[in-house]
N, C-alpha and C positions, 0 to 999 in steps of 0.2 A: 609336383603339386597334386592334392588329390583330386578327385572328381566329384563336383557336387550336380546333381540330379533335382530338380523341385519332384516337392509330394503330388500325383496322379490323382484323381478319384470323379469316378462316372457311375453316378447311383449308389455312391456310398459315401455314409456323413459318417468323419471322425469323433467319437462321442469322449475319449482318453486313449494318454497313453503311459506307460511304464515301460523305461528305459531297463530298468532295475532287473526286470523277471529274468530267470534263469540266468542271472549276473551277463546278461544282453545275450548269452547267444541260445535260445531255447531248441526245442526238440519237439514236442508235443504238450497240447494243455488239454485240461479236464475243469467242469467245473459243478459245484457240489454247495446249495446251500449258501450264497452268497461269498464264495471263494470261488477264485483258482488256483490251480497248482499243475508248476510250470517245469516239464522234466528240461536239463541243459543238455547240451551237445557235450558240453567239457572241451575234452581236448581232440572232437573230431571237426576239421577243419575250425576249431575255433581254441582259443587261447582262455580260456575260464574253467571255474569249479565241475568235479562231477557231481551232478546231487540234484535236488530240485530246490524249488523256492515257493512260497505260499503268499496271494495276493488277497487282500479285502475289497471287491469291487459290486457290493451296498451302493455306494456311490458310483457308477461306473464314470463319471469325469472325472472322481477324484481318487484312483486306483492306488492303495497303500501295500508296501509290501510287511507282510507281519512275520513271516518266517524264512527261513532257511536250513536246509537238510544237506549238508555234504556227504559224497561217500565214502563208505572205508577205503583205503588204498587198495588199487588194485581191481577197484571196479568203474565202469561207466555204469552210471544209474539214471537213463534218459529217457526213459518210456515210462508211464505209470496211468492206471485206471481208475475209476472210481467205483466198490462196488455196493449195492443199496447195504442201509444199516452202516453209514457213517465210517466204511474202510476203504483206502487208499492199498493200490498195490501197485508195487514200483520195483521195475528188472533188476536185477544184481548180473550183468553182463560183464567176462573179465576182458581184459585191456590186453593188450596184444603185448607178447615178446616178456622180458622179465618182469614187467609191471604189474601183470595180471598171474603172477604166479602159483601166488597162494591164494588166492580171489575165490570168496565163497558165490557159487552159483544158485539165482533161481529168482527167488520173489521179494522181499519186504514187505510184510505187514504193517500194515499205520493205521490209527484209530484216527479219525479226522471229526469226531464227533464235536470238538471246541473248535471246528474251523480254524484258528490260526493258530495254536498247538498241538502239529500231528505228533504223535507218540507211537514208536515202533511198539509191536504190540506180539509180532511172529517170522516167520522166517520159513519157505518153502523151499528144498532144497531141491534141487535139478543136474543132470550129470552135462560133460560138455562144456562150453562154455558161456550157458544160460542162458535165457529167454532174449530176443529181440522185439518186436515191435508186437506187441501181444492184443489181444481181446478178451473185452469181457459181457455175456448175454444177460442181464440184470433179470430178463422175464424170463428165459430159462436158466436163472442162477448156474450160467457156465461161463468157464474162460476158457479161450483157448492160444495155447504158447507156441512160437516157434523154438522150437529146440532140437536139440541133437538126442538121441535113443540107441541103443543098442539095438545091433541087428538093422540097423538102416545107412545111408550116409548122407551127411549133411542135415538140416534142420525138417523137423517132419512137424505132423499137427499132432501135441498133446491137447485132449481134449478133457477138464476138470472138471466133475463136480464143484462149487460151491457155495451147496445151501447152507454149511457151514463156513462162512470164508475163511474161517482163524484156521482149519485144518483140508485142504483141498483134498480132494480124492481123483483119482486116474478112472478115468470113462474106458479112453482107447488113447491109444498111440496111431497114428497112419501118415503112411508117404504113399509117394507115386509108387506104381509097380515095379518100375526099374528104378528107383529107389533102394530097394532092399538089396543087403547085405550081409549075409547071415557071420564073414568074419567079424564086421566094425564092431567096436567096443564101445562106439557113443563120441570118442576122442572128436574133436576137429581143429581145426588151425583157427585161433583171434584174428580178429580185425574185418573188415569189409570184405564180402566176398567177392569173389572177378565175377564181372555181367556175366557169362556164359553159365556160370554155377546153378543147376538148380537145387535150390534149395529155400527153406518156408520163409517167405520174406514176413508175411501177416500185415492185420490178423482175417485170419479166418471168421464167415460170414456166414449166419444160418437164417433163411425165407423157407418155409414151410418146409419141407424134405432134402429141401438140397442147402449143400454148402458150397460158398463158392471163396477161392484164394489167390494168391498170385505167388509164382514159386520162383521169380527173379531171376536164371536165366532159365527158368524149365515153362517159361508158359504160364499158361490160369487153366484151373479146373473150376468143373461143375463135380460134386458129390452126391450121388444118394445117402445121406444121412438119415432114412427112415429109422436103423438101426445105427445108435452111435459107436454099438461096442462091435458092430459088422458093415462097415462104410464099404462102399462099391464108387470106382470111378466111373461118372455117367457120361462125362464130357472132357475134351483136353484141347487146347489149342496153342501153339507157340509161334513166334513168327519170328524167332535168332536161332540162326540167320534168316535172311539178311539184317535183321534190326541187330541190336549192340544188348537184348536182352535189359534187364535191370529191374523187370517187372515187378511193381511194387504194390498197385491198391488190384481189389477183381472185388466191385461189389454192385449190385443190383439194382436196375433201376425203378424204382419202388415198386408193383405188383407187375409191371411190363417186362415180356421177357426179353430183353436188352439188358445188357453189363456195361457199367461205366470199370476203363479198367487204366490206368498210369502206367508209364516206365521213368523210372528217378534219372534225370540228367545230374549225369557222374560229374564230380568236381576235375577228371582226370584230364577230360575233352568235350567240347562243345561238339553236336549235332546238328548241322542245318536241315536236317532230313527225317531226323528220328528224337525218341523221347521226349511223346506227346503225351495227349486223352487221346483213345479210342471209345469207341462203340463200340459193341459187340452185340449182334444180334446171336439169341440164342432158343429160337424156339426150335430149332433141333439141336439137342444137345451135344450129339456123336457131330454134329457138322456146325462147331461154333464158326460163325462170318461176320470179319471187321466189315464193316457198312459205311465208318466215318471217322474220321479224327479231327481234332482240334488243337490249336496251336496261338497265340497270338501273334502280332503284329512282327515277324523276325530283323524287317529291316530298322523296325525303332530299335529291339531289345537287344537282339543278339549279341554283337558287339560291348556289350555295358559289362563294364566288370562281374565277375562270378557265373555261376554258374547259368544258362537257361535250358529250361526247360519244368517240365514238369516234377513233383512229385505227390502232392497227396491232395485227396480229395473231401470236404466234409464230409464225415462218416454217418451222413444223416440223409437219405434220399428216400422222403417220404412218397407215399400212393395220392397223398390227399394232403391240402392245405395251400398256403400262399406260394411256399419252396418247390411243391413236388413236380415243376419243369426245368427246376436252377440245378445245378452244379456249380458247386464252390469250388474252385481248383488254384490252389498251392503251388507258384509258377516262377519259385525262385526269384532271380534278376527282375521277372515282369509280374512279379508281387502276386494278388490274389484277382485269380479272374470269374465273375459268374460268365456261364454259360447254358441259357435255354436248348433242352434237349425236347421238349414236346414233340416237336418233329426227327425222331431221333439219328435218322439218316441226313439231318443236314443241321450240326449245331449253328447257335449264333451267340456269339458274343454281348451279352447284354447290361454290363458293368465293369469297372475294376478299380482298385485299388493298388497306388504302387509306395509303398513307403519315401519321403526323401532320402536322398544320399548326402550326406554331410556328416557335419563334428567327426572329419579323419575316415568312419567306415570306410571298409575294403569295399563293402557292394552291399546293396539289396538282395538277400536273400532269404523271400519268404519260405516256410520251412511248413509250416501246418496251421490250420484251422479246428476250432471249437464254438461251441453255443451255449446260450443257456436258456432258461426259461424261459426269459424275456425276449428272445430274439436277438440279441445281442451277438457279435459275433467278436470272434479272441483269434488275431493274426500276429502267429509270432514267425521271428527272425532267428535267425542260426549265426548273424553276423555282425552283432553290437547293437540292434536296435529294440531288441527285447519285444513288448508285447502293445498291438493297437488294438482298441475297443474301437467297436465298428458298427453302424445300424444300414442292413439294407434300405436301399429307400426304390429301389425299381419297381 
């Protein structure tokens, strides 16, 4: 018999939902212009299309989906951005073992100027096995890719021009120092990497001179990126061991210098101990210090089917306005939780949201958070439940 769960929610009103997005089990959303577009997991831990899908949510109680983008054989295409001037850029990542053989690596170009009719429009090529969880800086018209490079090992920070986005241009390439590798050829192994791996999980994050990332089992850096084509490491910390590594978000807490940073709780094994939110205080750079971490309730969640833990954080932690003490955190099995960081050495819990469990799904598995203009907030699943429209109300 499977397990049914009622729907959770503390300071947050469900405003819609679409089952539909990312044919239920999504990856990441973006939203642009009264759309979003919703990359899928495909065939990681979930049984559905690689490709994305495109919602009308004008109406946000009455979320339509208007499109669908499948990918060519042999890729996952589950990350995508949105960049100003009406483009969509979306991974071309290949698939592990013979599936992803002939798998063209890098970017997708999409014209998303008619909102529900994206149109490929280009194609960025990348050596490797192409881009993972990428970023895009709209005000400094950059992206920047995790990917693999010659001369390095494992995925490092491509960092792009694109004030023309149809034709990206190469800034710099950079890894860690022991990173480098003058044999590699750029080659690496498909599929998820082992926690300990370091290597560029993304994306990469720029506040005034520094950039900051998370290298999933190598730690989070701080960068002097005053110079982008001569980046200098200013800061490094990792804590695997003893932690299981898997470091996924290192981003800023709005102009304070403290890091909000995740470690992705692996489908492989659950942690009663590890793969949280941290803190990080970092106003010495060379001496980054965890201060605090956050976790919800383990004796309600733990246990619940799929995975717990942490993985992604809204990628928006503003200095100023209603948000800039909240943390939105992407918390799997125990759905999405805010959390007041004002006092940054001691969070608290101050909402959540946990999807129902029914019609068959295997588990609750929130997966990522999005926003848009309006405040509105886009909780999607990785697990059959596709995507909730959501209004803080704390």
């Amino acid at each position: 018999m499977s397990v049914q769960i009622p729907e959770e929610a503390k300071n947050f009103k469900k405003i819609g939902h679409d089952s539909s997005a990312a044919w239920g089990g999504g990856s990441i959303v973006e939203y642009n212009k009264g759309y979003v577009y919703v990359g899928a997991v495909g065939g990681s831990s979930y049984n559905g299309p690689e490709g994305f899908t495109v919602h009308d949510v004008r109406d946000p109680k009455n979320p339509k989906k208007v499109a669908e983008v499948k990918a060519p054989a042999g890729v996952h295409m589950h990350k995508l951005r949105v960049v100003d001037g009406d483009i969509l850029y979306v991974n071309s990542e290949r698939l592990g073992g013979d599936a992803g053989r002939n798998a063209r690596t890098g970017l997708f170009i999409f014209d998303i100027s008619k909102g529900g009719e994206p149109k490929q429009v280009g194609f960025y090529d990348t050596p490797g096995n192409g881009p993972h969880r990428f970023g895009v800086d709209n005000k400094r018209k950059l992206a920047f890719l995790p990917n693999a490079a010659p001369g390095w090992k494992n995925r490092v920070i491509w960092t792009l021009d694109i004030k023309d986005p149809l034709k990206p241009e190469v800034v710099s390439i950079w890894g860690l120092p022991w990173m480098k590798e003058a044999s590699s050829d750029g080659s690496e192994v498909a599929g998820h990497p082992p926690d300990n791996l370091a290597t560029l999980h993304g994306p990469p994050v720029i506040r005034g001179n520094r950039m900051y990332c998370a290298w999933w089992g190598g730690g989070i850096s701080v960068i002097d990126c005053t110079d982008l084509r001569d980046m200098k490491l200013a800061g490094h910390l990792s804590w695997a061991p003893p932690f299981p590594g898997s470091n996924h978000t290192c981003w800023p807490l709005g102009d304070r210098p403290y890091l909000i940073c995740t470690d992705e709780a692996r489908a492989k094994q659950k942690y009663w101990d590890a793969q949280f939110m941290w803190v990080i205080d970092a106003r010495k750079e060379d001496k980054l210090t965890p201060i605090a971490t956050f976790m919800p309730d383990r004796e309600k969640y733990f246990n619940r089917p799929g995975r717990y833990g942490a993985h992604n954080i809204l990628e928006h932690l503003p200095a100023e306005g209603p948000w800039k003490d909240i943390v939105f955190l992407t918390y799997f099995n125990a759905g999405l939780r805010a959390v007041n960081v004002s006092d940054p050495f001691n969070p608290k819990e101050v909402g959540c949201f946990v999807p129902a469990l029914e019609e068959g799904r295997p588990a609750v598995q929130s997966n990522d958070i999005g926003t848009d203009d309006r405040g509105l907030l886009y909780l999607i699943d990785r697990a059959g439940a596709g995507m909730h429209i959501l209004e803080y109300t704390g």
